[in-house]
N, C-alpha and C positions, 0 to 999 in steps of 0.2 A: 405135255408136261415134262418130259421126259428132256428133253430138247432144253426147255426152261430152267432146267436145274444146273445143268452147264456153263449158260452164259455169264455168272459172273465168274467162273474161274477163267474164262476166256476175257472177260474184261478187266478183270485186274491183270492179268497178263501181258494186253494190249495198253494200259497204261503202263506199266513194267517196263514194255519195249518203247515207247511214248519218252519215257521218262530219261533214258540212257541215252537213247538217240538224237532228241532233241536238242540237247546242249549244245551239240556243232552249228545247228542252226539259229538258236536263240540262247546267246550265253548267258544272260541273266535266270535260264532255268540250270543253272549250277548245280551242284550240290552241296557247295561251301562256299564265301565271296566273302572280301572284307571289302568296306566303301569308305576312301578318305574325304572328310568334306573342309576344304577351305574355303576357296572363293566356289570352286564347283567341287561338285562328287566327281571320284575316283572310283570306279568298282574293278572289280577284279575277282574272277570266279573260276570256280575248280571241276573239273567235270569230274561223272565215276570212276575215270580210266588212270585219273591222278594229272591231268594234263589243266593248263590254263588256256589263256586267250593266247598269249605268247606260244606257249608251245614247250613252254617248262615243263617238266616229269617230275611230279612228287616223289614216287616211289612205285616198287612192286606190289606194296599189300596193295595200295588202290586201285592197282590194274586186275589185281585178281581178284579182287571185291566185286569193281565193278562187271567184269565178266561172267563171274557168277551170277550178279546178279539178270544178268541181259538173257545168259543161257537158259534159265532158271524159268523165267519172263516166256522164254520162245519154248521150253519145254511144258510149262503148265499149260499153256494151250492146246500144245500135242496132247499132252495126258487126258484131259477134260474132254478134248472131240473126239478120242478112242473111250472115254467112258471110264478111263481106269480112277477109281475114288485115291488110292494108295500113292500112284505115282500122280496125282495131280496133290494130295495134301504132300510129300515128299517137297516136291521142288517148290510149291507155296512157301514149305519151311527153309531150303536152301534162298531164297530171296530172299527171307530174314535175314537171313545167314550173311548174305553180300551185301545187306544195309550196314548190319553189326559190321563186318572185315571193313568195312570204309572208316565209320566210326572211331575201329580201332588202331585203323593206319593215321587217320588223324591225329589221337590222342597219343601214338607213341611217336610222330615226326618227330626228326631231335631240330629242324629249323623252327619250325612251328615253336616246340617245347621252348627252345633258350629264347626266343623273341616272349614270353611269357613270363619268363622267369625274369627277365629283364623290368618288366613290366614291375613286376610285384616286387622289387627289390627297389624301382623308382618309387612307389606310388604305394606302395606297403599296403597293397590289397589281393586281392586273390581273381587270377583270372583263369577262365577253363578255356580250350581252342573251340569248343563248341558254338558260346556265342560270348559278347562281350562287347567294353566299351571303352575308351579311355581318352579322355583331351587334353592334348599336350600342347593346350597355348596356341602359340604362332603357327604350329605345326600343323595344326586342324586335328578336325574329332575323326578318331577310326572307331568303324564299328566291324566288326564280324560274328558270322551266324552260317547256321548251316542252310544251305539254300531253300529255293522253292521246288528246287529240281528233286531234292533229296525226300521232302515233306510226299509231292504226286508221287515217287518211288514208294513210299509209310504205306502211301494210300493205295496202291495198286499192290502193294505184297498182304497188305488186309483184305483186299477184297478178294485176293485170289486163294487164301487160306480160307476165306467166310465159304466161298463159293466150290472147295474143293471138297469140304465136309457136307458138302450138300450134293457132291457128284454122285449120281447110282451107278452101280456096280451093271456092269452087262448079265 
């Protein structure tokens, strides 16, 4: 039983490290992508590290987000198979922590921002960098949204707070 009470801070962990890593491999698990559709879809996606398919650099906060987050990821599992209840809910909550720092590298990009603001001064509506829509005609429909990569991140810094409050103490 004791054993059992473990494995989900180890498994949210193991999605955590899942979740960061895989976007080099399959970039549609992004954790930001906008997709242009005219005659075909365009995608284009953002890994944690702030990096695209190009090889563009968003910026610092993303790099340090996502590192956080990945460190966070590889230390809750340490914490959880040593037993410690403390430092496995600790770095559970720094994973948070590295979702939120993406988030908030997002929302303050000044590239991102003024392509938005652009936006709502054409089309006199309100858009957030989080998700969104807009058809500009001949141009095609863009959409963006935070990815799938960022969602299994949600979902592996959950499971691994669920499962760190459940860690027993040695």
């Amino acid at each position: 039983m004791k054993k059992l009470t473990k494995i989900l801070a180890v498994i949210g962990g193991i999605i955590g490290i899942l979740a960061t890593v895989l976007t080099f491999v399959e970039p549609s698990l992004g954790w930001w992508e906008v997709n242009q559709q005219l005659i075909v879809t365009n995608s284009a996606y953002l890994n944690p590290y702030g990096y695209n398919v190009n090889g563009d650099f968003a910026g610092e906060l993303f790099l340090i987000g996502g590192l956080l987050f990945l460190a966070s990821s590889i230390l809750v599992i340490l914490a959880a198979a040593k037993g410690s209840k403390g430092g496995s809910i600790l770095f559970a909550f720094l994973m948070i922590v590295g979702l939120a720092l993406f988030c908030y590298a997002l929302y303050s990009e000044d590239h991102f921002e003024s392509i938005l603001s652009g936006l709502e001064w054409l089309f006199g509506a309100d858009y957030n960098v989080f998700f969104g829509s807009v058809d500009l005609g001949i141009f095609g429909l863009y959409t963006w949204r935070l990815g799938n990569g960022f969602f299994v991140a949600c979902a592996g810094a959950a499971i691994s707070l669920v499962g760190a409050f459940l860690v027993k103490r040695k």
